[in-house]
Each structure stands twice: as C-alpha cells, then as structure tokens.
MIVOMAR-746818 format. One record per residue: residue in three letters; residue number from 1; z, y, x of N, C-alpha, C in turn. Coordinates in nm, 4 decimals, always signed. Layout:
# residues N
   residuo   num       n.c3       n.c2       n.c1      ca.c3      ca.c2      ca.c1       c.c3       c.c2       c.c1
       ALA   NUM          Z          Y          X          Z          Y          X          Z          Y          X
...
# end
This chain:
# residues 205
   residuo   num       n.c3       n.c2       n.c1      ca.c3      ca.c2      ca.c1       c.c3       c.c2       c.c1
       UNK     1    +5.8394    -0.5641    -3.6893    +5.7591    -0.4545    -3.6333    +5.8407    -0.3798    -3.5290
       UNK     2    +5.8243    -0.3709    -3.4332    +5.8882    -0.2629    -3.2930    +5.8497    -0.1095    -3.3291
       UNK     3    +5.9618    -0.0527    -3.3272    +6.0156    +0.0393    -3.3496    +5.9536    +0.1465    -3.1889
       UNK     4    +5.8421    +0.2471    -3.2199    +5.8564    +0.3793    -3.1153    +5.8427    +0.5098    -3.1150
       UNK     5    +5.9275    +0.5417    -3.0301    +5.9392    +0.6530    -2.9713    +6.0715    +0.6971    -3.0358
       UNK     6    +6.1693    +0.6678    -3.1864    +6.2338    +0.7600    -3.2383    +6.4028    +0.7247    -3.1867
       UNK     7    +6.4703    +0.7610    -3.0970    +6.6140    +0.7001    -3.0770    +6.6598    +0.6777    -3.2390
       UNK     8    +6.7742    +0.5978    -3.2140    +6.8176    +0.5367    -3.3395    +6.7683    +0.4602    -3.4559
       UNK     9    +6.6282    +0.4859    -3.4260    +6.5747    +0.3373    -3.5602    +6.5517    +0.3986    -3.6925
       UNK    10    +6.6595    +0.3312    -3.7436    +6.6335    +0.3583    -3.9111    +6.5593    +0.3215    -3.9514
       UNK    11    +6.5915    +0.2706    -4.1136    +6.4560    +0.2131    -4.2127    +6.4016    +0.3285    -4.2681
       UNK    12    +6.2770    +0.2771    -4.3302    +6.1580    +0.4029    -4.4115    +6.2877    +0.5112    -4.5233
       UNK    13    +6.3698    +0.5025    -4.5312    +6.4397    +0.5704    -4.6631    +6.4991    +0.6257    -4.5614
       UNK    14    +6.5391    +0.6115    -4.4733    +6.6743    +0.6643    -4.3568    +6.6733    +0.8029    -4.3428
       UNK    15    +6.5077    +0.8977    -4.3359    +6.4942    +1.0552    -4.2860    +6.3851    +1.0768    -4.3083
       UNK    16    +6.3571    +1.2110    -4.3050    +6.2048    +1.2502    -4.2912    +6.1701    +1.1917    -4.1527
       UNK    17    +5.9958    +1.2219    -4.1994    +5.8962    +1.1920    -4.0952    +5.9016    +1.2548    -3.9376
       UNK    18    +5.9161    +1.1835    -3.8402    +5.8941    +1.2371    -3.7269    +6.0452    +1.2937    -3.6563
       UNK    19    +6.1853    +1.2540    -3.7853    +6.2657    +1.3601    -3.7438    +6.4012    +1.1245    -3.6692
       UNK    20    +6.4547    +1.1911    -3.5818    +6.5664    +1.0801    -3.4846    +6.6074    +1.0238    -3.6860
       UNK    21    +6.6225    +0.8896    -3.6593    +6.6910    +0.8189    -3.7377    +6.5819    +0.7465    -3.8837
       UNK    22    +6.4888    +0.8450    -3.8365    +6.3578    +0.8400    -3.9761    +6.3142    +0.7053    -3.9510
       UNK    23    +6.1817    +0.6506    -4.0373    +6.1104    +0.5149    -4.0557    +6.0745    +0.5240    -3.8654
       UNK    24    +5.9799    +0.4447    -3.8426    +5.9186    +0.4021    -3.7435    +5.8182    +0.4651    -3.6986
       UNK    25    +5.7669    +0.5059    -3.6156    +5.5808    +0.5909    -3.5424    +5.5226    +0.4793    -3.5872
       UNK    26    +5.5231    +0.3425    -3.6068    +5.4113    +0.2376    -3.6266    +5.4100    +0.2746    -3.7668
       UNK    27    +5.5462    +0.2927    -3.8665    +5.4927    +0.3522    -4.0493    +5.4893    +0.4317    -4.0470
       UNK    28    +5.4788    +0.5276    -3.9667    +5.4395    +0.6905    -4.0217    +5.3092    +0.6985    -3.9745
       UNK    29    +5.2692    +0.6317    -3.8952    +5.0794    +0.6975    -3.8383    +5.0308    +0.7191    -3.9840
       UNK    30    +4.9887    +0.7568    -3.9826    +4.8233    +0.8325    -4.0913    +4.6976    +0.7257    -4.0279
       UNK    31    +4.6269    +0.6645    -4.0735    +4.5062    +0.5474    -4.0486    +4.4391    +0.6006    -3.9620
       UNK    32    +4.4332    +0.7491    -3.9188    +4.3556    +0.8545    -3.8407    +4.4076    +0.7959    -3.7513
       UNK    33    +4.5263    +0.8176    -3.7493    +4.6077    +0.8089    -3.6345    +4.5897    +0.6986    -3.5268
       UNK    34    +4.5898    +0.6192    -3.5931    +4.6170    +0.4701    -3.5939    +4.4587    +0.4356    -3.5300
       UNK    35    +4.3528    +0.4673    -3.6009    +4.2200    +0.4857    -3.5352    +4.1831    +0.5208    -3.3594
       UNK    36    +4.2443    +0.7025    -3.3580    +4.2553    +0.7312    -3.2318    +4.2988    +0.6464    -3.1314
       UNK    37    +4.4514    +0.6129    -3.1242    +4.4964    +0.5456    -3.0550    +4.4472    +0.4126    -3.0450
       UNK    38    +4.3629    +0.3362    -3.1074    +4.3104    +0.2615    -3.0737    +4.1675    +0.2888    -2.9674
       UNK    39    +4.0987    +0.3569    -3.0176    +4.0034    +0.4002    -2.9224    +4.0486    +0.4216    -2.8246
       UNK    40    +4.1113    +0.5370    -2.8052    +4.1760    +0.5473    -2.6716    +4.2191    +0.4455    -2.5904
       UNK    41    +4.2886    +0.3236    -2.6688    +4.3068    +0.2515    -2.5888    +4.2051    +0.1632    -2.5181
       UNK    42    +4.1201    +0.1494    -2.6058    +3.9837    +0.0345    -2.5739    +3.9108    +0.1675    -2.4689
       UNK    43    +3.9121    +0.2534    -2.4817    +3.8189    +0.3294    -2.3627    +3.8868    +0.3494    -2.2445
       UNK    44    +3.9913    +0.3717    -2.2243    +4.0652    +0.3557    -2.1067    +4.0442    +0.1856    -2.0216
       UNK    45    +4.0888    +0.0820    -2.1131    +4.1098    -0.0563    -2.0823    +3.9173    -0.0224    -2.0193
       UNK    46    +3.8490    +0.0035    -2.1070    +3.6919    -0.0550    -2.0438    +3.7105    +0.0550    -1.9304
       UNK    47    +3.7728    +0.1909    -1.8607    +3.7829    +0.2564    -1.7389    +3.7878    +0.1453    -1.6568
       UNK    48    +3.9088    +0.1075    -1.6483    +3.9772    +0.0214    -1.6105    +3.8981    -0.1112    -1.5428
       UNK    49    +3.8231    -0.1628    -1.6303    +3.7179    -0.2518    -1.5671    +3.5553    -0.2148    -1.5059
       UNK    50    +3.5284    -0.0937    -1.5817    +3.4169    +0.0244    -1.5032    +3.5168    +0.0242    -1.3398
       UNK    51    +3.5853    +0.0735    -1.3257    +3.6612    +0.1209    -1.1935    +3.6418    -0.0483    -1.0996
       UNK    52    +3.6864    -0.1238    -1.1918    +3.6644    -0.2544    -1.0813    +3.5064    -0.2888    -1.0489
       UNK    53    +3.4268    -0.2776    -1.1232    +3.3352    -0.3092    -1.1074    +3.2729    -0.2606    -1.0110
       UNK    54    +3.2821    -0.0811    -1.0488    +3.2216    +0.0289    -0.9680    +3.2851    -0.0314    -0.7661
       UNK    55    +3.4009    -0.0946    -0.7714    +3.4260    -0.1291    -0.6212    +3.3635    -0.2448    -0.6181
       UNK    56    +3.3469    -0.3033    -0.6654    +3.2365    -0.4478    -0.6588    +3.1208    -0.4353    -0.6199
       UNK    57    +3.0726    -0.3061    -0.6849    +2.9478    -0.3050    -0.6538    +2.9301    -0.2053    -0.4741
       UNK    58    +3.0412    -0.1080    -0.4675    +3.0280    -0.1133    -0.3702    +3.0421    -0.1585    -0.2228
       UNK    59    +3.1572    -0.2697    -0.2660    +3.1186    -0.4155    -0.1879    +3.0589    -0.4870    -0.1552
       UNK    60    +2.9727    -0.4786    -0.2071    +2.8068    -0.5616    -0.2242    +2.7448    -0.5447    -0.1345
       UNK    61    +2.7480    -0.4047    -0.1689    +2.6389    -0.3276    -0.0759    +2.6951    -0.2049    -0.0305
       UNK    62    +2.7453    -0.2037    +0.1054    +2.8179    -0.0757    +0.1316    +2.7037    -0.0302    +0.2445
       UNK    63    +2.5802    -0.0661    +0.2482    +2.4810    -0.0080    +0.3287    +2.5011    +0.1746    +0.3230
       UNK    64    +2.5084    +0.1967    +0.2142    +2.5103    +0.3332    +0.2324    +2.6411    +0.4150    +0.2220
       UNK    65    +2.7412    +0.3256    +0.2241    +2.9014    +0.4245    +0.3000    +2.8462    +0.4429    +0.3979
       UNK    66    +2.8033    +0.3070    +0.5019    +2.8159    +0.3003    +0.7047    +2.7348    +0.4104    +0.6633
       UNK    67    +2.6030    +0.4608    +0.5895    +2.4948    +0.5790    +0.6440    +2.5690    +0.6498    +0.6614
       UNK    68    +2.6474    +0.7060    +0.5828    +2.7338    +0.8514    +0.5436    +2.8782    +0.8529    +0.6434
       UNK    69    +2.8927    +0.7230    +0.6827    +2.9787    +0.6929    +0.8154    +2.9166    +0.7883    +0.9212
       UNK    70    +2.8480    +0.6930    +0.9744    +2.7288    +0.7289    +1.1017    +2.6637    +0.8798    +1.0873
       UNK    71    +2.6476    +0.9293    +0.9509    +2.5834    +1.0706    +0.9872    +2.7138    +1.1371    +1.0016
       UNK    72    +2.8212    +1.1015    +0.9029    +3.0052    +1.2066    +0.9803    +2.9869    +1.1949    +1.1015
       UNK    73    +2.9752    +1.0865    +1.1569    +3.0121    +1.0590    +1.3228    +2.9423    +1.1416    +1.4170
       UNK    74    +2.8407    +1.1656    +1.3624    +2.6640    +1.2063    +1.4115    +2.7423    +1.3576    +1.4532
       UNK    75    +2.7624    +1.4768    +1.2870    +2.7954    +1.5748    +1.3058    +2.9437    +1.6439    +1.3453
       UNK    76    +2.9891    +1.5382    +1.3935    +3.1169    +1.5761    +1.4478    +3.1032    +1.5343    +1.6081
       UNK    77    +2.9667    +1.4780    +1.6722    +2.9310    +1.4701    +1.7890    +2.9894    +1.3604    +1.8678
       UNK    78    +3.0525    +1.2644    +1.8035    +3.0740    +1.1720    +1.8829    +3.0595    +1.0244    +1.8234
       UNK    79    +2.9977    +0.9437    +1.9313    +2.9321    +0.7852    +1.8497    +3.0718    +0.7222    +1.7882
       UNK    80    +3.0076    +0.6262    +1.7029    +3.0856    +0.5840    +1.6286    +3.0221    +0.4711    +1.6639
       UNK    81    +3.1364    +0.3657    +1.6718    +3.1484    +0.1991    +1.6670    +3.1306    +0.1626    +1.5733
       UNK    82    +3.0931    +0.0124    +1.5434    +3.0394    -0.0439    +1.4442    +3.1425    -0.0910    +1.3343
       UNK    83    +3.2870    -0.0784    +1.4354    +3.4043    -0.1640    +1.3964    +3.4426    +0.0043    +1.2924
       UNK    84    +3.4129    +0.0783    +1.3691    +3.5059    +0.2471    +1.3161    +3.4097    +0.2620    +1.2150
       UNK    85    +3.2718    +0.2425    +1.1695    +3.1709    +0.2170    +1.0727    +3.2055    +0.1746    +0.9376
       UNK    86    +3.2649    +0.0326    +0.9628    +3.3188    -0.0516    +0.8667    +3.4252    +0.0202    +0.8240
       UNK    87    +3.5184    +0.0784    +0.9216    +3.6981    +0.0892    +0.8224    +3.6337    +0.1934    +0.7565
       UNK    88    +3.5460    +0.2875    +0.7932    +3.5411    +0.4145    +0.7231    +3.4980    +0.4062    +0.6150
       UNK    89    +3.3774    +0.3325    +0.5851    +3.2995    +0.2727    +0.4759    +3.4140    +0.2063    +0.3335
       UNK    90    +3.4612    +0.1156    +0.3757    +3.5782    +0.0505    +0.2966    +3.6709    +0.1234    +0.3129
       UNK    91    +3.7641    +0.2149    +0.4135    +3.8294    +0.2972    +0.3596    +3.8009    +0.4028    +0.2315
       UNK    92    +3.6653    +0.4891    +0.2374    +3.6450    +0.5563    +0.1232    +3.6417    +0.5105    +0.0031
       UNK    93    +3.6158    +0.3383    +0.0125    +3.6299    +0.3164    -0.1081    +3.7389    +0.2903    -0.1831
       UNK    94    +3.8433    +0.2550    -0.0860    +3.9863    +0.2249    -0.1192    +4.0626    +0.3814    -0.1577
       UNK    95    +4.0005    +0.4474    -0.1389    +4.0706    +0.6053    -0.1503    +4.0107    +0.6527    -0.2567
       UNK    96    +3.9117    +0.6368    -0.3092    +3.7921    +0.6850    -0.4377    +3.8747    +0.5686    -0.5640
       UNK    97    +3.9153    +0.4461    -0.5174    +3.9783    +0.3629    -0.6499    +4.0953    +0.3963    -0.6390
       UNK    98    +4.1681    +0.3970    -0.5713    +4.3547    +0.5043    -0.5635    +4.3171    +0.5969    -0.6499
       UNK    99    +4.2833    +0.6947    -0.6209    +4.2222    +0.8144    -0.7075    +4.1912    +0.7922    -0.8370
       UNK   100    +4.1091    +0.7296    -0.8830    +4.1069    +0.6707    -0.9795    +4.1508    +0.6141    -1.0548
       UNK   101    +4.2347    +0.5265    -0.9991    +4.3097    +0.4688    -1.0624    +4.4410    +0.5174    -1.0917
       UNK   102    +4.5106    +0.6447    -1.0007    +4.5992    +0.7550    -1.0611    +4.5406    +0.7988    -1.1610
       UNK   103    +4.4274    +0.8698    -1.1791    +4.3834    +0.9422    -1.2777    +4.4235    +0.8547    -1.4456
       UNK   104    +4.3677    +0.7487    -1.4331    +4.3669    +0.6343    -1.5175    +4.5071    +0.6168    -1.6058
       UNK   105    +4.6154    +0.6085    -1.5009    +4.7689    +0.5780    -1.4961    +4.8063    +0.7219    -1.5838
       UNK   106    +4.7938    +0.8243    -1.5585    +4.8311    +0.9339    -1.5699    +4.7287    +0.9456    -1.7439
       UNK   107    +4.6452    +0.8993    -1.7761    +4.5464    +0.9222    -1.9119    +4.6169    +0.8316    -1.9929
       UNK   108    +4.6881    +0.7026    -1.9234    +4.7584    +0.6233    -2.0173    +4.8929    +0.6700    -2.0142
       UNK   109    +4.9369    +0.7282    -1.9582    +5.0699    +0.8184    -1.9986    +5.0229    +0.9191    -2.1040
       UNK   110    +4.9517    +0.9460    -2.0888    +4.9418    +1.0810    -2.1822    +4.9161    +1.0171    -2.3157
       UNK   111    +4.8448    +0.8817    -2.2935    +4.8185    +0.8052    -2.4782    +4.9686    +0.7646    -2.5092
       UNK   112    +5.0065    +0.7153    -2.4140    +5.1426    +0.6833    -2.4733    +5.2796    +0.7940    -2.5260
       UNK   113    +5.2249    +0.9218    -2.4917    +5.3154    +1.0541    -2.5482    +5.2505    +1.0803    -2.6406
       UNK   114    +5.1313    +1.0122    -2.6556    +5.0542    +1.0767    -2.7998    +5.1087    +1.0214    -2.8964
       UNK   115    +5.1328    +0.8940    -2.9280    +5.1473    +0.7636    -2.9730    +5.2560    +0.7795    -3.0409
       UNK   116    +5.3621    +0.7661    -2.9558    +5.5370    +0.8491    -2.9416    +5.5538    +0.9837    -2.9888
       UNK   117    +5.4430    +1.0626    -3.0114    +5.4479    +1.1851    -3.0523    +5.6176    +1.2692    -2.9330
       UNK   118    +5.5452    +1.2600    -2.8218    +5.6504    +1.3263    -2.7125    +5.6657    +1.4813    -2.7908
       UNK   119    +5.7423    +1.5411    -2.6654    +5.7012    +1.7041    -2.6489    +5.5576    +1.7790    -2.6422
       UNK   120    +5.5356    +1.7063    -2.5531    +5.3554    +1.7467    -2.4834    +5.2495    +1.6546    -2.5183
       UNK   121    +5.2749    +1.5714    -2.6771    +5.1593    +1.5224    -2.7396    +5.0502    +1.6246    -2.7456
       UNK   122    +5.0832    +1.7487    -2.7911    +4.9491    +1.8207    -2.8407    +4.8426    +1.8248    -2.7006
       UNK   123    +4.9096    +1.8182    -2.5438    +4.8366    +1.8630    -2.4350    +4.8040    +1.7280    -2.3997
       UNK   124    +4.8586    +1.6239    -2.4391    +4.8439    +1.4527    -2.4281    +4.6729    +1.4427    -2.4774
       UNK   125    +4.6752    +1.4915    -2.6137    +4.5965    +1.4859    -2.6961    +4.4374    +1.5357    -2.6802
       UNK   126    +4.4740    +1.7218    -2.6009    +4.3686    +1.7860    -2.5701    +4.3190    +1.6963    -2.4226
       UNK   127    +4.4036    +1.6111    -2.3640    +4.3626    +1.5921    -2.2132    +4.2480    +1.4769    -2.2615
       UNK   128    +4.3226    +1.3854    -2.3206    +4.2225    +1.2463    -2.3667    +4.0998    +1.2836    -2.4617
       UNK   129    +4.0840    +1.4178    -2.5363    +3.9733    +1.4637    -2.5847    +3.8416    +1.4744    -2.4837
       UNK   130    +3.9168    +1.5683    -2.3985    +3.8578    +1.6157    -2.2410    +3.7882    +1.4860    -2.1552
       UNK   131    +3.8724    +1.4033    -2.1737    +3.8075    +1.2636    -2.1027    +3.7345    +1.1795    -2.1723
       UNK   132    +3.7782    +1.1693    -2.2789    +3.5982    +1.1353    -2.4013    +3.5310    +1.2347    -2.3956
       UNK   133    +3.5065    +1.3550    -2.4211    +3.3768    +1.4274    -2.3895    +3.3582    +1.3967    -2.2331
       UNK   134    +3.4048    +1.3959    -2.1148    +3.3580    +1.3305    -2.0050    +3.2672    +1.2276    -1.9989
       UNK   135    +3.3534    +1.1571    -2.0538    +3.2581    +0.9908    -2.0442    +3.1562    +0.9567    -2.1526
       UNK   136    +3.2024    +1.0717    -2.2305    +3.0320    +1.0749    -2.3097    +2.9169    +1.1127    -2.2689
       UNK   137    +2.9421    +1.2373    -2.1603    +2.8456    +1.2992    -2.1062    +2.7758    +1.1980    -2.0186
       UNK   138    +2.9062    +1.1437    -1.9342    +2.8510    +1.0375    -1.8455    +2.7762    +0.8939    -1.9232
       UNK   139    +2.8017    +0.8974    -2.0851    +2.7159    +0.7715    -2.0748    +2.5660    +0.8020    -2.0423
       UNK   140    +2.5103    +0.8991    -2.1166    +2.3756    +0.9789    -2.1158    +2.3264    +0.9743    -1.9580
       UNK   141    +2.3840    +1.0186    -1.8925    +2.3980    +1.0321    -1.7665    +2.3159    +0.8776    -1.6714
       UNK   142    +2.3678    +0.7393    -1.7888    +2.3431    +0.6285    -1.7823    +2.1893    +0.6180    -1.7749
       UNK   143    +2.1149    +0.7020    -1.8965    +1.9853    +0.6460    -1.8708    +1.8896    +0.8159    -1.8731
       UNK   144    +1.9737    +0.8631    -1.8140    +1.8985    +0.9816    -1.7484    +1.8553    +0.9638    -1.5784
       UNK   145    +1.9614    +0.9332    -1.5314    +1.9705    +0.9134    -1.3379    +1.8762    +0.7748    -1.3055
       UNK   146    +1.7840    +0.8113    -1.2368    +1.6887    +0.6740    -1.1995    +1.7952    +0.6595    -1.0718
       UNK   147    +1.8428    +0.4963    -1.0702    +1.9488    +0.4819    -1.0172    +1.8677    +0.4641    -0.8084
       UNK   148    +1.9166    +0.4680    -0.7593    +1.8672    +0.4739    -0.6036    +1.8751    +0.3421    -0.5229
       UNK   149    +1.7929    +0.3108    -0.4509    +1.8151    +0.1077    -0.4170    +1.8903    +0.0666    -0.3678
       UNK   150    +1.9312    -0.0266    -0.4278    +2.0659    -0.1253    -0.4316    +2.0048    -0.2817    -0.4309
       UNK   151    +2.1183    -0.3395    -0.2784    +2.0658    -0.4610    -0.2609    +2.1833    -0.5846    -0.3059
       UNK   152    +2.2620    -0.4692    -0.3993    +2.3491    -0.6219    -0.4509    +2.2829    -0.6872    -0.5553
       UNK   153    +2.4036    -0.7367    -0.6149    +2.3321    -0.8512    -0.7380    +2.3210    -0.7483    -0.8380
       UNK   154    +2.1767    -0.7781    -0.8888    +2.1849    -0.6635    -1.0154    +2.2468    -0.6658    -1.1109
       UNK   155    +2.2556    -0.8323    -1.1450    +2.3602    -0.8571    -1.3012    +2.4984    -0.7701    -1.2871
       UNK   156    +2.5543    -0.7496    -1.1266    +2.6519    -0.6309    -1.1243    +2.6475    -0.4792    -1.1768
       UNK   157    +2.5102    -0.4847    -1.1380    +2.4661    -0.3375    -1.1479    +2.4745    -0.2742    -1.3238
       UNK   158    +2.3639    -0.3850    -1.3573    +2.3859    -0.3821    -1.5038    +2.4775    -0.4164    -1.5998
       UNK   159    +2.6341    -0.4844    -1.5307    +2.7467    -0.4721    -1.5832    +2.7794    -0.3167    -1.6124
       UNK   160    +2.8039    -0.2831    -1.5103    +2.8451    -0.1593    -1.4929    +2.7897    -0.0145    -1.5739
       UNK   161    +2.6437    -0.0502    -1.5973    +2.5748    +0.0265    -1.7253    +2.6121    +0.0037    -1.8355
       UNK   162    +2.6422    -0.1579    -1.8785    +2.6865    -0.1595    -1.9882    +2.8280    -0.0957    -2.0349
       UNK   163    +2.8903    -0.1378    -1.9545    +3.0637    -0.0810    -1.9532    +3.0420    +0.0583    -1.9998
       UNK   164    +2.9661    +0.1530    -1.9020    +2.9853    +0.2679    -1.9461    +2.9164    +0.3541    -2.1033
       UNK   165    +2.8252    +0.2658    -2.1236    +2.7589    +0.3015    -2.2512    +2.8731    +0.3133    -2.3099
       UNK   166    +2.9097    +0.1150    -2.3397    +3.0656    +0.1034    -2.3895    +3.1256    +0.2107    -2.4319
       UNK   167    +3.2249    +0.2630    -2.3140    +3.2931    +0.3750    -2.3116    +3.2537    +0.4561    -2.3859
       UNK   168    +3.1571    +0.5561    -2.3428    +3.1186    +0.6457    -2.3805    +3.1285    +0.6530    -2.5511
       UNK   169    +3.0380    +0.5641    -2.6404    +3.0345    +0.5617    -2.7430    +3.1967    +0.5290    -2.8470
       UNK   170    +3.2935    +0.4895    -2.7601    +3.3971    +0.4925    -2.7913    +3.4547    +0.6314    -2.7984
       UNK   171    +3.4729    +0.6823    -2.6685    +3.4835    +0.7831    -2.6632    +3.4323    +0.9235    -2.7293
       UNK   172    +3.3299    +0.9275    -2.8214    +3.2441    +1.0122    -2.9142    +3.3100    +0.9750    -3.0266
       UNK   173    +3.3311    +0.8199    -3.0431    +3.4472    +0.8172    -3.1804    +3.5926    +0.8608    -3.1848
       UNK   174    +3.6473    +0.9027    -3.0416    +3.7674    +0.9118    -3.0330    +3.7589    +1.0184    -3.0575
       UNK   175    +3.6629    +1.1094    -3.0114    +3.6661    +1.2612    -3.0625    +3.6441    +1.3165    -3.2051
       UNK   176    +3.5582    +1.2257    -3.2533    +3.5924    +1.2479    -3.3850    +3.7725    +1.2345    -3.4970
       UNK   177    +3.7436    +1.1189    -3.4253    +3.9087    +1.1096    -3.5008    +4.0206    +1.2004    -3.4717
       UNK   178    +4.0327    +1.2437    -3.3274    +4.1456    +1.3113    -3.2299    +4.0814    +1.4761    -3.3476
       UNK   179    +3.9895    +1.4957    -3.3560    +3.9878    +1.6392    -3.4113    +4.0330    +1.6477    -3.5658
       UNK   180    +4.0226    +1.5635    -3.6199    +4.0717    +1.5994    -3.7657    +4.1864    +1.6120    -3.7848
       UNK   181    +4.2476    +1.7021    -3.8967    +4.4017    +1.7405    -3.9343    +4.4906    +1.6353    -3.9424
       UNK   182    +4.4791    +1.5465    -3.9704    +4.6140    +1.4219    -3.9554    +4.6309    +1.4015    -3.8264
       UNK   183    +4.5271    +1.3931    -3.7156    +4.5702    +1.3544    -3.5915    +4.6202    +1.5029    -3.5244
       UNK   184    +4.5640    +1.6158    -3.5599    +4.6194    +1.6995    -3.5128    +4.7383    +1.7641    -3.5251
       UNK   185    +4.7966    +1.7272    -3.6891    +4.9125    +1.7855    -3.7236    +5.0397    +1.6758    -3.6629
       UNK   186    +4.9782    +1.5367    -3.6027    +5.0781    +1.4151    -3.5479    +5.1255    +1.4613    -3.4271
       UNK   187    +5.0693    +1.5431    -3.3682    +5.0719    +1.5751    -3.1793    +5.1396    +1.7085    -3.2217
       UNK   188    +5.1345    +1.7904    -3.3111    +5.2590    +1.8564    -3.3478    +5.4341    +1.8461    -3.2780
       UNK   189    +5.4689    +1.9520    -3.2492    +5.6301    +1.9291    -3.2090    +5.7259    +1.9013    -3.3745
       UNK   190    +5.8332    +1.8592    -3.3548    +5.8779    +1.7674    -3.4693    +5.9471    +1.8965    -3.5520
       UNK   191    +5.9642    +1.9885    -3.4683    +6.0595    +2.1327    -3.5687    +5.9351    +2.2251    -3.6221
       UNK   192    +5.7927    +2.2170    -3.5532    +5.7199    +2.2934    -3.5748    +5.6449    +2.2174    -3.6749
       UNK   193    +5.6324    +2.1082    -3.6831    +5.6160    +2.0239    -3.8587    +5.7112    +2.0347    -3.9455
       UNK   194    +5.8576    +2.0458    -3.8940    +5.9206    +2.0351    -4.0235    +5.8981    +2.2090    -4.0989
       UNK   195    +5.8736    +2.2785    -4.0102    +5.8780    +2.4415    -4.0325    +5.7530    +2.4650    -4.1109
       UNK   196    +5.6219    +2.3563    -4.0846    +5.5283    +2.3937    -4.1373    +5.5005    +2.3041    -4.3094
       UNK   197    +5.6070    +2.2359    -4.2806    +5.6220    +2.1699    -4.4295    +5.6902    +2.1931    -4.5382
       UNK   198    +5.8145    +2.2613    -4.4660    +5.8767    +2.3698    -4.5441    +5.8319    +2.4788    -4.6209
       UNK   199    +5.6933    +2.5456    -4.5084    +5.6394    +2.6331    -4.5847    +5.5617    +2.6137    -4.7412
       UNK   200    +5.5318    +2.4921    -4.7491    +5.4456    +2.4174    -4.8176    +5.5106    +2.3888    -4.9523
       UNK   201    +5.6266    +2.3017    -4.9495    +5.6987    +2.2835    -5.0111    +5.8108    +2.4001    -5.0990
       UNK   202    +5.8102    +2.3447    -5.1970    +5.8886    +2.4686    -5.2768    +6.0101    +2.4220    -5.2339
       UNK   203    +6.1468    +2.4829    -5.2174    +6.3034    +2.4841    -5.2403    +6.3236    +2.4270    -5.3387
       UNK   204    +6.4415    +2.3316    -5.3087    +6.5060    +2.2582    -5.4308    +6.6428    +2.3395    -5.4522
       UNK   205    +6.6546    +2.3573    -5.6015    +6.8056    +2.4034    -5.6122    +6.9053    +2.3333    -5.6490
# end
C-alpha cells in the first residue's frame, strides 16, 4: 500500500492518527472519507471530459463565435476579414478551455490537500463542496434551458448532456459525504485534532 501525505512512514502501531511517523492517510481514512474522495475524483475526471467535449462541440459548429466575431467587429467600427473571423472564433475557444482547464488543475490540487489532509484541507474541502453545489445546479440547468440550434452532430450534443447529469449527481453525493463529521473532522489541522481529542479523552496517570 503507498504511503500519503505523512513524512517518515511508519507502521499502524508507530503514532497517533494524523500525527509525522503515524500509520498511513490510506489506513486512517474513515469509509466517509474514502467515499468523498472518490467522488470527487470521478466528478472532476467527468469535468475533464465535459470540458473536451464542450470544445468539440464548439468545433463543429462555430457558426455562432464568427456571429459574435462580426458583431465585435461591427461595434468597434471597423470590417473584419473572414481570415480575422476565424482566429477570433477559435481563439475564444482556446482561451474559455485554458480557463478551464486552470480552474480544473487548481480543484484537483485542492482534492489532493484534502486527501493528504494539508494545512488548507478544511478550505480544500469547502472549495470542492462549492463546485458540487455548482455542478449540481448546472445539472438541472440540463433540462431546464431549451438548448438554441446547433448544426453539429447531435450524438455530440447529447454526449455532453449526459456527462453533465453525470457530474452533477455525483456531485450531490459528494456533498453529502464532504458534510458529515468524519469528513469534516479529517480536513481538520493535525494539532487542532489532537487538542480536540484530548479534550475528549480522560488523562492517564
């Protein structure tokens, strides 16, 4: 079993929980635990292929970047070429998946300080909450928006619905799990658990 987040290792007898030298983050999760971080991971990974898709599809059919080309061009008063049409069109889209795909990079850093139980698990924790209630909202969102005409392939189109249902419903389970006391007391700082276990615990003499 691979050993993370704790310098020095140690077997299960070696230290308390959570503290350098103790068992492993893979034997100490709580099944909660162990739950979350899985979701999280499967809802990010399906981002991840939502995001490709979402440029696929606007590859397809970038009829309506050039519109939104041509009307910039329009209100900034000077014509636009067909050639300056195109970069602009596929440029926005290359700048909307950058974007995205930072965002993405930066949500899987934050699972992986969760995981590791970093410093800034607890804000790791509240961020990836924040982005499942996002993409929950947005699954709904799925069959609320009568979608607007599109002349690519639809089996694309309706990839891309599915993915996000996907998500979404992952994401409603991640929130469940991310809120209960085992996952919350894991994203804990490691002195502010041992302080709160202390309290708990009687003194040995």
């Amino acid at each position: 079993m691979s050993t993370l987040g704790f310098p020095g290792g140690g077997s299960a007898g070696a230290g308390g929980a959570g503290k350098p030298g103790g068992p492993t983050a893979a034997e100490e999760r709580p099944e909660v635990v162990r739950y979350v971080i899985v979701a999280w991971a499967i809802m990010l990974s399906g981002e991840l292929v939502r995001l490709m898709v979402d440029v696929a599809l606007s590859l397809a059919d970038p009829a309506s970047l050039k519109e939104e080309a041509r009307k910039a061009a329009k209100r900034v008063g000077e014509p636009a070429s067909e050639n300056l049409v195109n970069l602009s069109a596929y440029l926005s889209v290359g700048v909307a998946a950058m974007f995205s795909l930072l965002l993405l990079l930066v949500m899987v850093w934050a699972l992986t300080a969760y995981a590791q139980r970093k410093k800034w698990a607890e804000t790791a924790r509240r961020m990836l909450a924040v982005l499942s209630g996002f993409f929950a909202l947005r699954m709904l969102m799925v069959f609320m928006v009568v979608p607007s005409a599109y002349g690519g392939p639809t089996a694309l189109l309706a990839t891309g619905g599915v993915v996000q249902i996907i998500i979404g419903v992952v994401g409603v389970c991640a929130i469940m799990f991310a809120t209960q006391d085992e996952a919350r007391k894991w994203s804990e700082p490691a002195d502010e658990a041992k302080g709160s276990h202390n309290r708990h615990t009687p003194s040995s003499i």
